[in-house]
N, C-alpha and C positions, 0 to 999 in steps of 0.2 A: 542386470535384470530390473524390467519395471516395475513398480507399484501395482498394485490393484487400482489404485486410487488413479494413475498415470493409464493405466491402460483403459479405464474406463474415459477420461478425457480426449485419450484419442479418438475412441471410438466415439466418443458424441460428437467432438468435430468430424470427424469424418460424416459420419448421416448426417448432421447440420450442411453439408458443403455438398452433400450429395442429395441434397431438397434445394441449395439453390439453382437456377436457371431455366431449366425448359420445365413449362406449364402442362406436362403430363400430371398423369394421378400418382398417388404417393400412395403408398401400402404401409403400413406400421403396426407394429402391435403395441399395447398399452405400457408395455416395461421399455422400448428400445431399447432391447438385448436381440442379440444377432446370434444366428443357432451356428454348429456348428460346421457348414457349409457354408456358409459366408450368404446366407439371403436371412433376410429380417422380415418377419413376419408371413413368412410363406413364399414372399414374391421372389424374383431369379437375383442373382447379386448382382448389387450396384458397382457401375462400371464408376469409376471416379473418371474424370480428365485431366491431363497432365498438371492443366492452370490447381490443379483441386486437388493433386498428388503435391504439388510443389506448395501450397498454403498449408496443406494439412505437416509435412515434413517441418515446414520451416516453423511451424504453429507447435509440433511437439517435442523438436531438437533447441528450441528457442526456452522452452520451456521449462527443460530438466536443465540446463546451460543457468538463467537465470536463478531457477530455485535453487541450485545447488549453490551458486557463489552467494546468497543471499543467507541461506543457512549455516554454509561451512566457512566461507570468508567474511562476509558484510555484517554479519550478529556478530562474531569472533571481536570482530575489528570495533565496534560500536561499541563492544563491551570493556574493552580496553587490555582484551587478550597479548594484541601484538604490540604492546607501548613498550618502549625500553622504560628504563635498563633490565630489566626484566621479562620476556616475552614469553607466554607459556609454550614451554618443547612441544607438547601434544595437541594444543590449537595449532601450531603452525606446521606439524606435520598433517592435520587435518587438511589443514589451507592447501598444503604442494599438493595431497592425494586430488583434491577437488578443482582445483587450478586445470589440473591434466583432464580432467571432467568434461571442464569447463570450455577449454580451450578446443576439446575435439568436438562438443558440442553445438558449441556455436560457427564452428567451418562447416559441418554439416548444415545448421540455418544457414550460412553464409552460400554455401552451396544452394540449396532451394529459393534463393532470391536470384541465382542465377538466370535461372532455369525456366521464372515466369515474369511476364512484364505485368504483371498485376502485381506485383513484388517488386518492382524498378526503386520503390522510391524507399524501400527499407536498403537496397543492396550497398551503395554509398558508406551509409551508417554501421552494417553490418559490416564492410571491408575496411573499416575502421577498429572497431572494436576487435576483431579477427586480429591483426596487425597488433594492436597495442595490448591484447592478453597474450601471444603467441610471446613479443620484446617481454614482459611481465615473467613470464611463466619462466622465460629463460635465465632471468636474474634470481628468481624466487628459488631452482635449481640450484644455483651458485653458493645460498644462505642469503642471497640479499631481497631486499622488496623497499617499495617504497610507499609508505604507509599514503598518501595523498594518490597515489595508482588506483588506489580500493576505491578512494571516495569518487574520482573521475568514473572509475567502471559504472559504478552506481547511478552517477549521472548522464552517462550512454544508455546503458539500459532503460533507465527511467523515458528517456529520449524516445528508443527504440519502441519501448510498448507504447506507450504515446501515438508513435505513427503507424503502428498495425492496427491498434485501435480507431482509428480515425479510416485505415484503409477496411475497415472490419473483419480486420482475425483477433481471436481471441488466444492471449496466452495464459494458459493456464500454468502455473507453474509447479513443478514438482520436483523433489528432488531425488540425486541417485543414492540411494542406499547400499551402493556395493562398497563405500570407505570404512 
């Protein structure tokens, strides 16, 4: 289940994405809250299109993916939860719950760059990180990880929002609360 917080960032990208491109008139009302029939401010609901289905998906599966390993593993990790010879049991069972998170998270992003060529130049980077959380996840399974994995993820990421940013989507990150 999502946030309040996450379901409200979807939905502003969404009207955000669904104000860019054709120079019609725009309808709004002063909250951009969407009623319960899916039209915003009176007018008929907005059609998304695929290119704008596929940013928006990859914009909110990108999102919870990021925040969650940023929360449940990349703090953990930074704080010196998973150091031997000592590693906290209960960080690191956090860490596997969110890894699995994580990992279906971002195949779903990984899926949505598929899907639009306005997304081309994330899919590469994404079927990267896809691959090398998926090998991750599966040793993590085992008992094992490897503590410099974390800091690379990190540094994909870090990559990743970089060039959605530059392609202009925004990730907001949030995380999942069901661990």
């Amino acid at each position: 289940m999502r946030s309040p917080a996450a379901t409200a960032t979807v939905l502003a990208i969404a009207l955000a994405l669904a104000g860019c491109g054709s120079g019609g008139s725009k309808s709004s009302t002063g909250t951009g809250a969407a009623s319960r029939n899916g039209t915003v401010g009176g007018a008929s609901p907005v059609a998304l299109t695929p290119e704008h289905r596929a940013a928006l998906a990859f914009s909110s599966h990108a999102g919870v993916a990021f925040g969650t390993f940023y929360r449940f593993i990349y703090a953990p990790y930074k704080a010196g939860a998973f150091n031997p010879p000592r590693p906290s049991r209960p960080a690191l069972a956090k860490a596997r719950s969110a890894a699995v998170v994580v990992a279906r998270e971002i195949e779903a992003a990984t899926r949505a760059t598929r899907t639009s060529a306005a997304l081309a130049k994330l899919r590469t980077p994404m079927m990267v990180l896809d691959e090398g959380f998926k090998a991750a996840l599966a040793r993590l399974k085992r008992g094992r990880f490897k503590l410099a994995e974390i800091e690379a993820a990190n540094v994909a990421i870090s990559a990743i929002k970089g060039s959605a940013t530059t392609a202009g989507l925004s990730i907001g990150e949030s995380s999942s609360d069901a661990l």
